[in-house]
Phi, psi and omega in degrees: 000133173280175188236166206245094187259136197246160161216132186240152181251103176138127198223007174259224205317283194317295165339271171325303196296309199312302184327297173311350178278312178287346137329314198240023177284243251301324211244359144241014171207170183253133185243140186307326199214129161322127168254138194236127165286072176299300175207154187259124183233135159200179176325293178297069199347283189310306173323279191333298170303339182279326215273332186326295196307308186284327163318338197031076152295124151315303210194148169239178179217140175252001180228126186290339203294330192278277191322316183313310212233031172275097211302350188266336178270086192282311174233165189257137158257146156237087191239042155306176160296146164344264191328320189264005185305302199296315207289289183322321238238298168308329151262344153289339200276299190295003188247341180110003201265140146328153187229101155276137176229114124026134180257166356282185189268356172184178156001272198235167166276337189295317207294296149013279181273357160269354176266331156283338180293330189257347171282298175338290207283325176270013161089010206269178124286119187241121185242128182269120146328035158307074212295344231254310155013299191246030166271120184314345153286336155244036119297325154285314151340306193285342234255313151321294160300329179283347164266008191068017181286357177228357188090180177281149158278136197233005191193154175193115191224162176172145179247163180209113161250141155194185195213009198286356155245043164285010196257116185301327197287011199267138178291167192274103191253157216273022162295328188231052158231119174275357175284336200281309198269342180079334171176158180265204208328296178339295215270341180274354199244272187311343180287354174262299163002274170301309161306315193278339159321280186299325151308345175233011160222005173102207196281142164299119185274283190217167155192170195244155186231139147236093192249149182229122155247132191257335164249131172254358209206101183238174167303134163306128139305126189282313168241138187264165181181102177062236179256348153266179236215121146224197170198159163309105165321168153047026172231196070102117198235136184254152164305104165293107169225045200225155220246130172257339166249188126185128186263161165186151167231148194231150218205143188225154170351287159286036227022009172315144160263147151237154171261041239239145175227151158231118198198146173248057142214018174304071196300125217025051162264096167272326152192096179234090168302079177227148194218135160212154179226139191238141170223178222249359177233006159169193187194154169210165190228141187244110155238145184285325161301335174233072243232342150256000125325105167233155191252085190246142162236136163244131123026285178271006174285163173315082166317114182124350170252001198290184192144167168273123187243175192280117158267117154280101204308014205236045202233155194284347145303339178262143163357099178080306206320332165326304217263008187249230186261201174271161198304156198051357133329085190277148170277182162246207186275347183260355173294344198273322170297325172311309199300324193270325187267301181284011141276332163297234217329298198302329204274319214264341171271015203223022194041042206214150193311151182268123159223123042246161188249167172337277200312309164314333155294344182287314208281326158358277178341289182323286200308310170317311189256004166325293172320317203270350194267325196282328165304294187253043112292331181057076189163147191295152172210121202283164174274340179273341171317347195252000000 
């Protein structure tokens, strides 16, 4: 069997989960090609070694440019900040290597659409992180709609509340910087959304925007870590220029409406994903707090019995749910990754397109900056216009 040598870039929150995803492919699912952890790349030396050993990494690179163009290294992950996806992912690309990249997929769309154009022109697989895709409650959602169990779709509303920087004194961490990150909530919360919109209902037609940033002026963070964070009382105060809300509605191809919100101020949200979609023969509701859960109405039940009834998504028939435990054994949040990686390794040892793919990231983009030009316009905005 060939073997698949991963090289990852990145060793915090994103970093950890992926290690951990490739940690547990080979040992719950059966894979077309061997996977090997070759080597781990970051800033920090000293960090960088500490995360190999416990990650169980083969070898590190403190220079990505080196990791890139390492004759051992079939394919690159990227799970850096935003701001460093393009540079990487185009030089991974121009070396032969396959590409997982991290959402959002760049900056801008422009950035966007030149990390496909350079995955495209070099033959590679290339996959954008959409993790949430692949919690088996919503693959059975999309699965639902591809069998006509929901109809057309006429409504789509969904929200990303979380509140972990509602503390004014909480730092300026590179979530809110827009050269590092390209957007606040929007690209970093709405941007799983916007994707799960588009997975279960195509492309976005136009849409109207509103954004609010409510601290504009935080402490320098002295240290990063995930999602925390600290800083020095009393020292050094940096510039917020990323959006801490943005609300928007929306109008999709097929003429379905949304609805979408985003906000890290969401006072007791700690990560609450929820998407629900109504069609003229039924509906369902998603939340991600309860992330083996799906929420179904049909139509087509018996009047005087209809409702929304509970699927519990963990049965060996659902999605992924084979390669885990015995029914009602529920999984977690780090399962999504395994899932999302082992479609990424499978498509590239059987040859067959990645989804979601570079171009779906692209289309992300499209909507992400559709939103900030409508937003700071007070006005509608077609999508294709971008």
């Amino acid at each position: 069997m060939k073997t698949l040598n991963v090289g990852l870039i990145g060793y915090k929150f994103m970093g950890k989960a992926h290690s951990n995803a490739y940690a547990r492919l080979p040992m719950f699912f059966d894979l077309s090609v061997g996977l090997n952890r070759k080597a781990i790349c970051g800033r920090d030396g000293e960090w960088l070694k500490r995360a190999a050993d416990k990650f169980g990494w083969e070898d590190c690179e403190t220079d990505w440019k080196k990791l890139v163009s390492r004759p051992d290294i079939d394919m690159v992950d990227i799970t850096s900040p935003s701001n460093t996806h393009k540079e990487i992912a185009i030089a991974a690309a121009a070396e032969g290597k396959h590409v997982f990249c991290e959402k959002p997929l760049a900056l801008n769309l422009a950035d966007a659409r030149a990390m496909k154009e350079a995955a495209d022109k070099a033959g590679i697989k290339a996959q954008i992180g959409f993790n949430y895709r692949f919690a088996p409650a919503v693959q059975l959602a999309k699965q639902l709609i591809d069998t006509g169990k929901i109809g057309a779709i006429r409504h789509i509303r969904a929200s990303y509340l979380q509140d972990f920087i509602i503390d004014p004194d909480f730092p300026l961490v590179w979530r809110l910087q827009k050269d590092i990150c390209g957007s606040g909530s929007l690209g970093d919360l709405g941007a799983h959304f916007i994707d799960l919109a588009r997975f279960f209902a195509g492309d976005f037609r136009s849409v109207m925007g509103m954004q609010k940033t409510f601290i504009e002026e935080r402490p320098l963070a002295d240290s990063m870590q995930g999602l925390s964070a600290s800083a020095g009382s009393g020292g050094p105060m940096g510039k917020v220029d990323v959006d801490d809300g943005t609300t928007f509605i929306a109008e999709f191809e097929n003429g379905a409406m949304g609805v979408f919100e985003a906000t890290r101020f969401a006072q007791g949200h700690k990560n609450d994903l929820s998407i629900e979609v109504n069609g003229d023969k039924g509906s369902f509701k998603f939340s991600f707090e309860r992330m083996n859960e799906l929420q179904y109405y049909s139509a087509d039940d018996e009047a005087g019995l209809q409702g929304f009834r509970l699927i519990q998504a963990s049965e060996g028939g659902h999605p992924y749910m084979q390669a885990w435990w015995p029914t009602g054994h529920v999984i977690g949040y780090e399962h999504t990754f395994v899932h999302e990686l082992y479609e990424f390794v499978e498509s590239i040892a059987n040859d067959r397109p990645t989804s979601p793919c570079f171009g779906d990231g692209v289309e992300c983009s499209r909507v992400i900056e559709a939103v900030e030009l409508s937003a700071q316009r007070k006005a509608l905005v077609e999508i294709k216009s971008l």
